[in-house]
Structures are given as C-alpha cells and as structure tokens.
Rosetta silent file (secondary structure, phi, psi, omega in degrees, C-alpha in Angstrom):
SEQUENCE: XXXXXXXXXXXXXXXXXXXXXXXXXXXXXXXXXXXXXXXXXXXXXXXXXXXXXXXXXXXXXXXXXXXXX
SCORE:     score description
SCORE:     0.000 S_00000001
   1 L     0.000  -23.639 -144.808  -42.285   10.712  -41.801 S_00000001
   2 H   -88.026  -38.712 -143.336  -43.685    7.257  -41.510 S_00000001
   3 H  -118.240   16.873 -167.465  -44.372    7.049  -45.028 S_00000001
   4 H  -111.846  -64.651 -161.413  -40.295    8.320  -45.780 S_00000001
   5 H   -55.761  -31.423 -147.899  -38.923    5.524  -43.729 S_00000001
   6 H   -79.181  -27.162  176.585  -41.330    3.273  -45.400 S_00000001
   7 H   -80.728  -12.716 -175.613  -40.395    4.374  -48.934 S_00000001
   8 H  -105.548  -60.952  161.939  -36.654    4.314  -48.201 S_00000001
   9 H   -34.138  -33.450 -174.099  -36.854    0.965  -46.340 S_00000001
  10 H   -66.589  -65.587  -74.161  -38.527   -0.614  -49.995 S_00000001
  11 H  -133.720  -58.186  177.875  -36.409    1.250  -52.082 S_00000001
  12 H   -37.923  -54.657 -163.949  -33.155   -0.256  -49.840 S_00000001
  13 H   -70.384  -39.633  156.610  -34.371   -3.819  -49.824 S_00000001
  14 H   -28.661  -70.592  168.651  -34.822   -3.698  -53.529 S_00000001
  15 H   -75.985 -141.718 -118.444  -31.646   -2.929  -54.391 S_00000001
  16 H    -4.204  -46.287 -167.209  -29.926   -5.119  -52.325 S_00000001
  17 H   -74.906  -39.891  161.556  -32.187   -7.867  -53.731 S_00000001
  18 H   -71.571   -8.768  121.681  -31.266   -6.412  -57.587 S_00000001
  19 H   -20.818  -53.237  172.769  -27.632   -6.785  -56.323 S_00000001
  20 H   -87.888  -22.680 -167.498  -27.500  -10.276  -55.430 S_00000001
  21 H   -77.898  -37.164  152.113  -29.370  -10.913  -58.685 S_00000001
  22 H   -34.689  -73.278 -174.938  -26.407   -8.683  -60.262 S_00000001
  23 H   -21.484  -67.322 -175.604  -24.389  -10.550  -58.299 S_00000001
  24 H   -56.082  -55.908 -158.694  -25.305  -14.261  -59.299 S_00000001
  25 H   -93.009    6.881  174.940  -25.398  -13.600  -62.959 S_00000001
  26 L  -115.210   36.757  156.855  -22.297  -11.873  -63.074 S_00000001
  27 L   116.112   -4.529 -172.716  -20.312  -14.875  -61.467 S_00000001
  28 L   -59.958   31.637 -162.896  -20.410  -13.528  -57.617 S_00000001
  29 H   -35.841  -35.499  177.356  -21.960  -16.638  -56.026 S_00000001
  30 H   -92.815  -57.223 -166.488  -21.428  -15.846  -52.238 S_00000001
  31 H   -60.453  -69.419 -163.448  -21.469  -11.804  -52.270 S_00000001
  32 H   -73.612    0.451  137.066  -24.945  -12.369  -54.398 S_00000001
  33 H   -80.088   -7.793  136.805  -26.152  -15.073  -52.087 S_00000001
  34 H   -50.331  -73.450 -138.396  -25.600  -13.108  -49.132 S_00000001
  35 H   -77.693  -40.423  167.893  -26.907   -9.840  -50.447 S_00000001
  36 H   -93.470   -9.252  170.415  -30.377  -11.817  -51.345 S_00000001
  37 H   -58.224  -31.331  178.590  -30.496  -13.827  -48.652 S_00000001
  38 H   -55.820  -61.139 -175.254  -30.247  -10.256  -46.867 S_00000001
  39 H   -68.751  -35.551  161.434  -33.161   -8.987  -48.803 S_00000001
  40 H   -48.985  -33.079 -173.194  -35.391  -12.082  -48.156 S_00000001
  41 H   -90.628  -12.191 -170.425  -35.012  -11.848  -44.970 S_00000001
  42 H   -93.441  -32.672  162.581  -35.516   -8.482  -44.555 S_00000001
  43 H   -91.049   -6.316  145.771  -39.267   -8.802  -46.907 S_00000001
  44 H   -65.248  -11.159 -176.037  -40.186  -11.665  -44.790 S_00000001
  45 H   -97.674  -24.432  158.309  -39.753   -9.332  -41.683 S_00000001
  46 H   -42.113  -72.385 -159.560  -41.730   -6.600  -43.553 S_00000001
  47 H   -55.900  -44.541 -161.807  -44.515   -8.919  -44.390 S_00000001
  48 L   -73.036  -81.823 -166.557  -44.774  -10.795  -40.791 S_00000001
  49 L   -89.448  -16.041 -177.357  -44.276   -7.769  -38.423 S_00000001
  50 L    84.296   16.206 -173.643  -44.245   -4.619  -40.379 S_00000001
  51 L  -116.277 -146.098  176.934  -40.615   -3.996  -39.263 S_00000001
  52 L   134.652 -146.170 -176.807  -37.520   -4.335  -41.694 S_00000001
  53 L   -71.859  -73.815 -173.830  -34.395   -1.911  -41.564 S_00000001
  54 L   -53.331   51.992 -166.692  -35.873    1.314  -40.787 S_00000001
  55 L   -90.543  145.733  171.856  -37.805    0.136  -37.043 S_00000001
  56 L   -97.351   95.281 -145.169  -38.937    2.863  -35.060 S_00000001
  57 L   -52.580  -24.856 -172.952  -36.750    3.288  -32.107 S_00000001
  58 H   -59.605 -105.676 -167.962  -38.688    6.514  -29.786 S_00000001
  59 H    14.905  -57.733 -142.456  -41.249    4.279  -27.689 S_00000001
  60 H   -91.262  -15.131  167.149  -39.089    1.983  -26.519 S_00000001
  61 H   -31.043  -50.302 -149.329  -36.395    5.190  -25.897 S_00000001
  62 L   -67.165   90.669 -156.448  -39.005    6.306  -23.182 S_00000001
  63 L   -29.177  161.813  159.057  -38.637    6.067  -19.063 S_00000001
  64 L   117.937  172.782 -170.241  -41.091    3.862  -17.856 S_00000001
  65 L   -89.085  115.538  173.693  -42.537    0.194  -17.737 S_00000001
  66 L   -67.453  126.541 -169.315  -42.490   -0.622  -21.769 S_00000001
  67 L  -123.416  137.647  175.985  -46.022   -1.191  -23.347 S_00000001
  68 L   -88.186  162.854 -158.059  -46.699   -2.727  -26.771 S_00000001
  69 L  -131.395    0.000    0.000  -48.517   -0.656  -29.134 S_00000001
C-alpha cells in the first residue's frame, strides 16, 4: 500500500508541476505560478522528510502518549 500512495503522490505532484508549466506558456502567469510553486513545495517536502500529499495518518490516530517512528 505504501508503494500506491507513493506512486500516486509522484504521479500528483507531476502533474501539477506540468500544469503550471502549461500554465506559464499558455499566458496563465498566477494560476501557473501557484500550481508550481505548489509542486516545489510539495518535492522539497518529499526530499527533506519523506512526506508530501499522501502522509500517513494511523500512528498518530492511536490512544496513547505519541512516539516518533
């Protein structure tokens, strides 16, 4: 499942990022400077933490005193 989110997370940020690039060249200056600013930010939080759209929410769902993993 891990390896779903992970492929669906890519596959999201991509287009979004081939969006703004849409975007840009076909005269859209703010919607396609949003939409990659969106995507940058979303593969710097990939690269740094391993997180991104798709974070996985059960853990912290769980009674109890929260523990990083």
């Amino acid at each position: 499942m891990k390896k779903v989110r992970r492929t669906a997370r890519d596959l999201v940020i991509w287009a979004v990022l081939t969006g703004g690039i849409v975007g840009l060249v076909l005269g859209w200056g703010i919607i396609g400077g949003v939409l990659i600013a969106f995507a940058v930010w979303q593969l710097v939080l990939v690269a740094r933490l391993d997180g991104g759209l798709f974070v996985d929410q059960r853990a912290a769902d769980r009674p109890g005193k929260p523990t990083v993993t």
